[in-house]
ZALUMTOR-558014 format. One line per 3 residues: number of its first residue (from 1); their letters; for each residue x, y, z of C-alpha. Coordinates in nm, 3 decimals, m for minus. Layout:
N
NUM	A	X:Y:Z  ...
END
This chain:
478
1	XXX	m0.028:0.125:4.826  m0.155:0.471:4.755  0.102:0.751:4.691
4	XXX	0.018:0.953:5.013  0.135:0.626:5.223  0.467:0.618:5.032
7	XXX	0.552:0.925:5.081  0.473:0.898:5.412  0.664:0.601:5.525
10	XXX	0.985:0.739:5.272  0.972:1.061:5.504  0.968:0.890:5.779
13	XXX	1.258:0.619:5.681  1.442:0.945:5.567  1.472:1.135:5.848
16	XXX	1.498:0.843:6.092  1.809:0.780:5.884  1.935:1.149:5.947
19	XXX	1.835:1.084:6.335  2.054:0.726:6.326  2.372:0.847:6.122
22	XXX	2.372:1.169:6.353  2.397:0.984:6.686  2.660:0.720:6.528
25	XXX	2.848:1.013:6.481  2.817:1.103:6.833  2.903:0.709:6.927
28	XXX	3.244:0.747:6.726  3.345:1.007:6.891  3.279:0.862:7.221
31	XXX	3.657:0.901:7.361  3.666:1.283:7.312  3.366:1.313:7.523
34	XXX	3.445:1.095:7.741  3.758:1.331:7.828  3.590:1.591:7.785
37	XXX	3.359:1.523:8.105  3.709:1.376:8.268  3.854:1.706:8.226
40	XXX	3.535:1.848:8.405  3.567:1.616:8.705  3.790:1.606:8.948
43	XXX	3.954:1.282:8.934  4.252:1.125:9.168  4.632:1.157:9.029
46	XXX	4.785:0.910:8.871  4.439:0.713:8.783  4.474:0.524:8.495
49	XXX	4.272:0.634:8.136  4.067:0.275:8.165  3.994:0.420:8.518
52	XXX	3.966:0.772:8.388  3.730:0.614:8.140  3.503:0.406:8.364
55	XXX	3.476:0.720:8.581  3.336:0.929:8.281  3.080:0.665:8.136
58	XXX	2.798:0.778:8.325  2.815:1.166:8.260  2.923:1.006:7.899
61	XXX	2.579:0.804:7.864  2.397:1.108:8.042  2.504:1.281:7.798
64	XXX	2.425:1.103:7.523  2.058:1.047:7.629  2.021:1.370:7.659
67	XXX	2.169:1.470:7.292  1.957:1.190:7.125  1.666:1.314:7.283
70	XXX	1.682:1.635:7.134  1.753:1.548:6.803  1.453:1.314:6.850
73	XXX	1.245:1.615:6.910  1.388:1.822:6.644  1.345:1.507:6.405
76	XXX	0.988:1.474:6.523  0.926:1.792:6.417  1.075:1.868:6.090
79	XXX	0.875:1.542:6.044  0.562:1.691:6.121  0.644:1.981:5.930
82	XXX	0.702:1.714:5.614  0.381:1.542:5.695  0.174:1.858:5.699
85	XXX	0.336:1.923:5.389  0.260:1.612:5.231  m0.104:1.636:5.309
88	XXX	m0.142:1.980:5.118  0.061:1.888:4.819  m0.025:1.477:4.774
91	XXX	m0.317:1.519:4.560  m0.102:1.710:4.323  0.124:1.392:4.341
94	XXX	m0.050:1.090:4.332  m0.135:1.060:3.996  0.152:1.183:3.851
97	XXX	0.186:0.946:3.546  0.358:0.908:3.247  0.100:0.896:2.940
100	XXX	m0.196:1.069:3.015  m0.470:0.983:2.811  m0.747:1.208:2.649
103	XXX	m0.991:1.072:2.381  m0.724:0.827:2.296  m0.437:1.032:2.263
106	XXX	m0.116:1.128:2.464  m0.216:1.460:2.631  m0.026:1.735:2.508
109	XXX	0.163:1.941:2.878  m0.046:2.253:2.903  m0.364:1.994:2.843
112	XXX	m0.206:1.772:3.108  m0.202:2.051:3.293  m0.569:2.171:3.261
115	XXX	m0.657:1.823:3.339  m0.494:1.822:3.641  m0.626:2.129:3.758
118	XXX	m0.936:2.018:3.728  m0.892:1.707:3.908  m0.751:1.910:4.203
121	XXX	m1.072:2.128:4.226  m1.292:1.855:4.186  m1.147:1.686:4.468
124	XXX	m1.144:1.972:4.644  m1.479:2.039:4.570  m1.595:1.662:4.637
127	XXX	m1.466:1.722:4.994  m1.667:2.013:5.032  m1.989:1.853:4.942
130	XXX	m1.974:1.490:5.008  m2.396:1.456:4.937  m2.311:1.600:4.578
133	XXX	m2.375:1.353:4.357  m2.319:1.528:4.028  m1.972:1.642:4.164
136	XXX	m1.873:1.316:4.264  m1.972:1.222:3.909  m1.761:1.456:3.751
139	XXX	m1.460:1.376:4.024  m1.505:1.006:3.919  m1.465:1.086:3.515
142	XXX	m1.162:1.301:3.619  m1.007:1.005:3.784  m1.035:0.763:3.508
145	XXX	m0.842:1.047:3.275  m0.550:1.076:3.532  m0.562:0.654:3.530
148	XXX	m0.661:0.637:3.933  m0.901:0.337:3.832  m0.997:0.219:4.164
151	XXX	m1.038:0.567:4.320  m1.283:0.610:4.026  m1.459:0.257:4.064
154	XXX	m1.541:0.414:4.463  m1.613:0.726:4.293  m1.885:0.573:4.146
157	XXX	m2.002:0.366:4.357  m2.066:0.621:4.546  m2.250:0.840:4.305
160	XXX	m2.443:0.542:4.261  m2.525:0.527:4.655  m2.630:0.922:4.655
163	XXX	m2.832:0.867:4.355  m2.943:0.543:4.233  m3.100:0.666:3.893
166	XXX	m2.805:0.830:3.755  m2.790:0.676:3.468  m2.461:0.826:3.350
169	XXX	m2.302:0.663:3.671  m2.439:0.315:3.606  m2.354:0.324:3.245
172	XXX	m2.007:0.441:3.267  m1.928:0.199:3.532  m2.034:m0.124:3.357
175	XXX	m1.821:0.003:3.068  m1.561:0.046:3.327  m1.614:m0.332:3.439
178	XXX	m1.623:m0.424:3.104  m1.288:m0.306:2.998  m1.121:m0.437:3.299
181	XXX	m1.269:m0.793:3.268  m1.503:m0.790:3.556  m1.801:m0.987:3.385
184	XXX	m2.013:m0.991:3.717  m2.009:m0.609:3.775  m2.068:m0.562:3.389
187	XXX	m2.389:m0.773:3.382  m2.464:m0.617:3.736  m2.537:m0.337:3.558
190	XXX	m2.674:m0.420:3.240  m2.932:m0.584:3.405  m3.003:m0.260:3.622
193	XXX	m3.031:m0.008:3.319  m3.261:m0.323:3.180  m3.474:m0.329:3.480
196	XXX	m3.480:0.055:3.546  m3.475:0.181:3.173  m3.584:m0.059:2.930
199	XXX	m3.651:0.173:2.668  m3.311:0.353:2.685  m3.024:0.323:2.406
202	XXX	m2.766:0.356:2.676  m2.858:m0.047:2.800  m2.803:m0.182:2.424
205	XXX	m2.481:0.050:2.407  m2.330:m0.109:2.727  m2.412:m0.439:2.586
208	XXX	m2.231:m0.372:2.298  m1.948:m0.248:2.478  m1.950:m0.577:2.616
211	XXX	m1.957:m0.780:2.366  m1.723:m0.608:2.187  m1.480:m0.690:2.453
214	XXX	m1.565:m1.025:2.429  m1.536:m1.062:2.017  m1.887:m1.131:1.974
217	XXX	m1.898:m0.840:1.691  m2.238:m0.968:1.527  m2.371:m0.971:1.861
220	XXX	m2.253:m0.599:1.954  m2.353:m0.446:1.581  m2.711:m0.605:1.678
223	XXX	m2.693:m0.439:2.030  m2.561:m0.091:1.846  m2.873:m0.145:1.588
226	XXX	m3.138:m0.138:1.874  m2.990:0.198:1.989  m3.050:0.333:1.694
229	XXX	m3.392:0.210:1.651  m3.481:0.375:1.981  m3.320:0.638:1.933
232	XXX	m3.274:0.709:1.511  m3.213:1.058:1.555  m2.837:1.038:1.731
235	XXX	m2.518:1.143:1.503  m2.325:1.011:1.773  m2.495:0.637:1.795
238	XXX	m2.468:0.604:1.428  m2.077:0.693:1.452  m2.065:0.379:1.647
241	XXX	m2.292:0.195:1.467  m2.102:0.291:1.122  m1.765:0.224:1.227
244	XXX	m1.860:m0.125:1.332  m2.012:m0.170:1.021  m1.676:m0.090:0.861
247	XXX	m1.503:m0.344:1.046  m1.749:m0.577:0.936  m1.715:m0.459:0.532
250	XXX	m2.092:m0.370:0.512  m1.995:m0.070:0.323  m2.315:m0.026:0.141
253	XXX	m2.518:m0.005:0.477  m2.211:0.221:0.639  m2.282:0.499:0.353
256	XXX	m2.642:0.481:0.390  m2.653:0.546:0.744  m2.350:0.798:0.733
259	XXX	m2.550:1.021:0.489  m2.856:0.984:0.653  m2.725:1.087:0.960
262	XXX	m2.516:1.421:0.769  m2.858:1.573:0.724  m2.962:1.494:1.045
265	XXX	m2.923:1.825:1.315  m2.616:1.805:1.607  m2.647:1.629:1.861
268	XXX	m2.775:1.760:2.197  m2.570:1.747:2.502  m2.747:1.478:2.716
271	XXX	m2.732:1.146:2.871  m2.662:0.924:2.556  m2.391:1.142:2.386
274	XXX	m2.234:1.115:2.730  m2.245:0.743:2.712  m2.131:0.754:2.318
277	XXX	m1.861:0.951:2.375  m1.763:0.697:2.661  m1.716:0.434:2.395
280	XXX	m1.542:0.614:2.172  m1.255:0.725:2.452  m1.016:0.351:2.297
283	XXX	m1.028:0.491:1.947  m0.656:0.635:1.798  m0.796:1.005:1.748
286	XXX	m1.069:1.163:1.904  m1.322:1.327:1.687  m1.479:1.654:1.764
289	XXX	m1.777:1.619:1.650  m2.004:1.370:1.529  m2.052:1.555:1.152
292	XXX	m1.649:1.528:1.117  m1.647:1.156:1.278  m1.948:1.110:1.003
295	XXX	m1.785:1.249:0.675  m1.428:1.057:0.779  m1.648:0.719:0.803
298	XXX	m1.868:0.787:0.500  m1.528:0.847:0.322  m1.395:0.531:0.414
301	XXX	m1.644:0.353:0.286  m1.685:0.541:m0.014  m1.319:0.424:m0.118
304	XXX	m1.361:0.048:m0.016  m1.610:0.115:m0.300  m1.401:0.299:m0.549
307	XXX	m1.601:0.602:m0.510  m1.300:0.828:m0.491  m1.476:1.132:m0.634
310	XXX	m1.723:1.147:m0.362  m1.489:1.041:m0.081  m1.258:1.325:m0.184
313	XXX	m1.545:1.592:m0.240  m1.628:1.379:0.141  m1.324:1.536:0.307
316	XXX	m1.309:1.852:0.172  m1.632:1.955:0.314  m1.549:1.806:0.611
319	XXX	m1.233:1.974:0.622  m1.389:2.379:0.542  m1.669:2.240:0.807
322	XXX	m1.457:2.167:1.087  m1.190:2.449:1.131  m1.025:2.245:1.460
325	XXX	m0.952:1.904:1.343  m0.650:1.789:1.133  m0.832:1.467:1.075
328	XXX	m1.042:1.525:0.743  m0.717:1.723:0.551  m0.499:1.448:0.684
331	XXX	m0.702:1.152:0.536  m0.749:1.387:0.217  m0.381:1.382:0.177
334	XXX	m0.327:1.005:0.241  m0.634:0.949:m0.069  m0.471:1.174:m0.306
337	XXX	m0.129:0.999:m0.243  m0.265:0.646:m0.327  m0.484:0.835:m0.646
340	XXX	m0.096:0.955:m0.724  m0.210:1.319:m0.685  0.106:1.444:m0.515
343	XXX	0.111:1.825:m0.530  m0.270:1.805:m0.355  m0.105:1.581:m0.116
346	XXX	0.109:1.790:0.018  m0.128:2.086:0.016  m0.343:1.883:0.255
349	XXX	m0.075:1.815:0.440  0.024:2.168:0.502  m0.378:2.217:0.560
352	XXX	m0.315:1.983:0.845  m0.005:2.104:0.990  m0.164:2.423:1.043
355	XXX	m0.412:2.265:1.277  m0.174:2.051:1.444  0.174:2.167:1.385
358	XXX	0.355:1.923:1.627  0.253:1.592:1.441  0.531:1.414:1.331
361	XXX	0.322:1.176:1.081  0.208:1.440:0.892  0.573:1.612:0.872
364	XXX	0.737:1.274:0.766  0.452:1.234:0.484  0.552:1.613:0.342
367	XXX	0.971:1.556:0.374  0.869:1.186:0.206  0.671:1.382:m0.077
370	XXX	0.924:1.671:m0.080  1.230:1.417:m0.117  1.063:1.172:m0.367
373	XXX	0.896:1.432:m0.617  1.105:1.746:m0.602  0.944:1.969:m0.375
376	XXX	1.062:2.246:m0.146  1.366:2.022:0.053  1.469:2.356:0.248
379	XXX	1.108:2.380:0.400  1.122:1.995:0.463  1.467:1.977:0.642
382	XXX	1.338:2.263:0.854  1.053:2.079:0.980  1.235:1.747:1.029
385	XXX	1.487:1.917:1.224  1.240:2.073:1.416  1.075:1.732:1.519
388	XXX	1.440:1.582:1.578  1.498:1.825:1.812  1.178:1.716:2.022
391	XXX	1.197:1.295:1.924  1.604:1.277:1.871  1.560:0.874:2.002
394	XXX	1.276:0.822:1.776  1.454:0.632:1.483  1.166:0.739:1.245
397	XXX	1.235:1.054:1.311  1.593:1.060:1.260  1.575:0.850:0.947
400	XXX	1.318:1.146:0.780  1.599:1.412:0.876  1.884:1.216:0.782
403	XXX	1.703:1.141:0.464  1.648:1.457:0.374  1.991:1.562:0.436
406	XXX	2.102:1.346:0.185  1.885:1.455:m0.075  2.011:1.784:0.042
409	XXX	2.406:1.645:m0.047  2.477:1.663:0.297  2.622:1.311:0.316
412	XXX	2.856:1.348:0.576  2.520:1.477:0.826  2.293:1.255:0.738
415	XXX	2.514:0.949:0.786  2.484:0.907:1.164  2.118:0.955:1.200
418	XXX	2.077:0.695:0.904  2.289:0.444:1.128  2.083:0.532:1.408
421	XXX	1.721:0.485:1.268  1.879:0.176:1.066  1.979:0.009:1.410
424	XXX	1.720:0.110:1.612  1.423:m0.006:1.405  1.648:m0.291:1.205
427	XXX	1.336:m0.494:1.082  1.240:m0.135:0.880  1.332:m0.189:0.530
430	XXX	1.273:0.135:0.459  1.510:0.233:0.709  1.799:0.002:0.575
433	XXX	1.747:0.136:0.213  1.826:0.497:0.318  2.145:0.401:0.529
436	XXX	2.252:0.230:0.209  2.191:0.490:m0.047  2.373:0.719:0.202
439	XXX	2.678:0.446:0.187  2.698:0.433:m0.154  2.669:0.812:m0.200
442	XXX	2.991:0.803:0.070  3.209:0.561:m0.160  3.133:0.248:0.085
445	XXX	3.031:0.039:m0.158  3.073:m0.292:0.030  2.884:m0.187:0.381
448	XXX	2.592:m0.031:0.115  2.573:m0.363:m0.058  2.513:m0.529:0.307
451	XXX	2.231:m0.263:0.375  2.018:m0.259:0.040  2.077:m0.679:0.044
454	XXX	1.925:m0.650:0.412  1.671:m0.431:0.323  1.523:m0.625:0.028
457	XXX	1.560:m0.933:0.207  1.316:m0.764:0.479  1.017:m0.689:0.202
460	XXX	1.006:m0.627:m0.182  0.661:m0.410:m0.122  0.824:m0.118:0.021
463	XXX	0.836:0.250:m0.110  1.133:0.279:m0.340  1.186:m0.095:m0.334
466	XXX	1.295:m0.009:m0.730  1.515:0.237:m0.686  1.691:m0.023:m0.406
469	XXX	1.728:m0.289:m0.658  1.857:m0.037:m0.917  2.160:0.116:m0.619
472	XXX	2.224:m0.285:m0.514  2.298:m0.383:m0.888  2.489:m0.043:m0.914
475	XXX	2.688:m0.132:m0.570  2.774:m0.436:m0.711  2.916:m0.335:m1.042
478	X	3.102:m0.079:m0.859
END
């Protein structure tokens, strides 16, 4: 049931309700009216009140006709009122969801926002020009970000009945059928872009796409190698076709097509970056551009390689090339933490906290660095605090602030938010070894002992697994 047609029937059931309890209040105070009218009437003396009573009922249930048929009216219309109401503000409302989803990620409010905006105009705008079928198009993509699958699966359709060569359309619903497991709709319209366009990437991309879904990945990197062989001049095919390749640890082909395709010029803004970008829209971080989503694979493979040099010298172009994304500074800091390069860590990290200053990974990895190697603990606990403030249920978030605290002395502060992360995520080692440092710090030796035991019991591969095993033997002595 769509929202409109809740809302509807709740308004309805709502003031019905307001209609129903006002006219039982009416019917329990029957007897005053009742004398009410009596005193209005002439009536014999001496009659008694049952005859008084009977006298009344008609006026009475005159009365009360009359009374429920005017708050029927003025229910009917408030009603109206609500309806009319409901009709201008509904597509604001109906796909009011929790986790919004652009390029993979939660949508940050003022983007939710702008998205929704959109989405109003373009319905607006579809409304106004129902032959449109480039509107409809756009109304259809618009749908599928706010989550309204089936309004976009008739969004399409219909593009597809205005114009049956959009290619776009065709392509982006297969993937669409795909996705949500409808094999017969999928090869509907694989076989359509095969019979219309056989010389098109976008066919051997949708066939990927499905047989990705199915986990046939030999058969989908074969599909995503034919796109590229019609079409070897597309960054954005090879992104695909790379990060596949990745999965399947053919590094030495991944690097040669990622720097083949670094030297090759952007790519233009037609039909099969549309349809690349489409398959990209499941990954964990969109990339904004094809160069960045280039240099971060050709990276990756360059250290499943041992080429850490290059990878490095990788990112950091990567990083002064793309001003925007916090992607290439944050992988730079997570290589020169395994390389044990700590102070170029956490200058990446600040790199990428300037571009995205709300991102709670990054701030853990700089209070981590700041705790563990003596760095600045001040601008740390500012920054956890900060992201406490926003996430104060998010256990990992409490347990880098309460952390930090500690380090800080603070003992007393940082217990409770140690408890709290320790509880909440209880199969975290990580999380137990804090809560039991913090115990012993506090002189509870026994209640640390039960922590660190817990927490090496979990794993023996975690960070500062030593240091636990040196604070349990030191618990126990004590």
């Amino acid at each position: 049931m769509s929202y409109k047609l809740l809302m509807w029937f709740f308004g309805f059931l709502t003031l019905g309700l307001i209609a129903f309890l006002g006219n039982s209040f009416l019917l329990a105070h029957r007897r005053y009216f009742i004398e009410f009218k009596t005193k209005r009437h002439k009536r014999k003396r001496g009659a008694t009140p049952a005859e008084q009573e009977e006298a009344a009922r008609p006026f009475f249930l005159f009365w009360w006709l009359r009374q429920y048929a005017a708050s029927l009216a003025a229910v009917c219309f408030v009603y109206l009122l609500a309806a009319a109401g409901t009709y201008l503000v509904a597509p604001l409302l109906s796909g009011a969801k929790k986790n919004r989803y652009t390029g993979g990620i939660p949508a940050k409010p003022q983007q939710q926002k702008e998205l929704w905006k959109s989405y109003v105009e373009l319905s607006v705008a579809a409304e106004k020009n129902p032959e449109n079928a480039g509107i409809h198009l756009q109304l259809a993509r618009a749908q599928r970000r706010q989550g309204l699958e089936q309004k976009a699966l008739a969004s399409y359709h219909k593009v597809i009945y205005l114009d049956p060569l959009s290619l776009d359309a065709q392509f982006e619903l297969g993937c669409m059928a795909a996705a949500a497991g409808d094999a017969t709709l999928a090869a509907s319209q694989v076989s359509e872009l095969s019979r219309r366009w056989p010389n098109r990437p976008e066919r051997y991309l949708l066939q990927s796409r499905i047989a990705f879904l199915a986990g046939k990945q030999p058969e989908a990197l074969a599909y995503l190698r034919s796109a590229l062989a019609v079409k070897r001049g597309s960054r954005e095919i090879r992104v695909l076709l790379v990060d596949m390749l990745l999965q399947q640890h053919a590094y030495a082909e991944a690097i040669r097509l990622a720097q083949e395709g670094l030297k090759l010029p952007p790519d233009q803004r037609n039909e099969t970056v549309n349809a690349t970008q489409e398959l990209r829209t499941s990954g964990v971080h969109p990339f904004p551009s094809s160069s960045t989503s280039l240099s971060l694979l050709l990276a990756r493979s360059l250290l499943a390689v041992g080429r850490h040099a290059e990878a490095e010298a990788t990112l950091q172009a990567a990083t002064k090339a793309d001003p925007f994304s916090p992607l290439p500074a944050l992988f730079l800091g997570d290589v020169r933490i395994a390389r044990g390069e700590y102070g170029g860590a956490l200058l990446a990290y600040e790199e990428t906290l300037k571009r995205d200053p709300e991102n709670y990974v990054v701030i853990n990895n700089i209070a981590s660095l700041a705790v563990e190697h003596g760095f600045d603990l001040e601008r740390a606990a500012t920054l956890a605090a900060r992201m406490y403030a926003k996430y104060p249920q998010d256990p990992a978030v409490a347990d880098t602030l309460g952390w930090v605290l500690c380090q800080q002395g603070k003992v007393a502060a940082a217990l409770p938010l140690l408890q709290f992360a320790a509880t909440g995520a209880s199969n975290n080692p990580v999380h137990r070894y804090h809560y039991g440092a913090a115990l012993l710090k506090n002189g509870q030796n026994e209640a640390a002992r039960k922590e660190l035991g817990a927490a090496l019991k979990l794993s023996r591969q975690f960070d500062g697994v030593e240091k636990a095993q040196a604070l349990l033997a030191s618990a126990a002595v004590k």
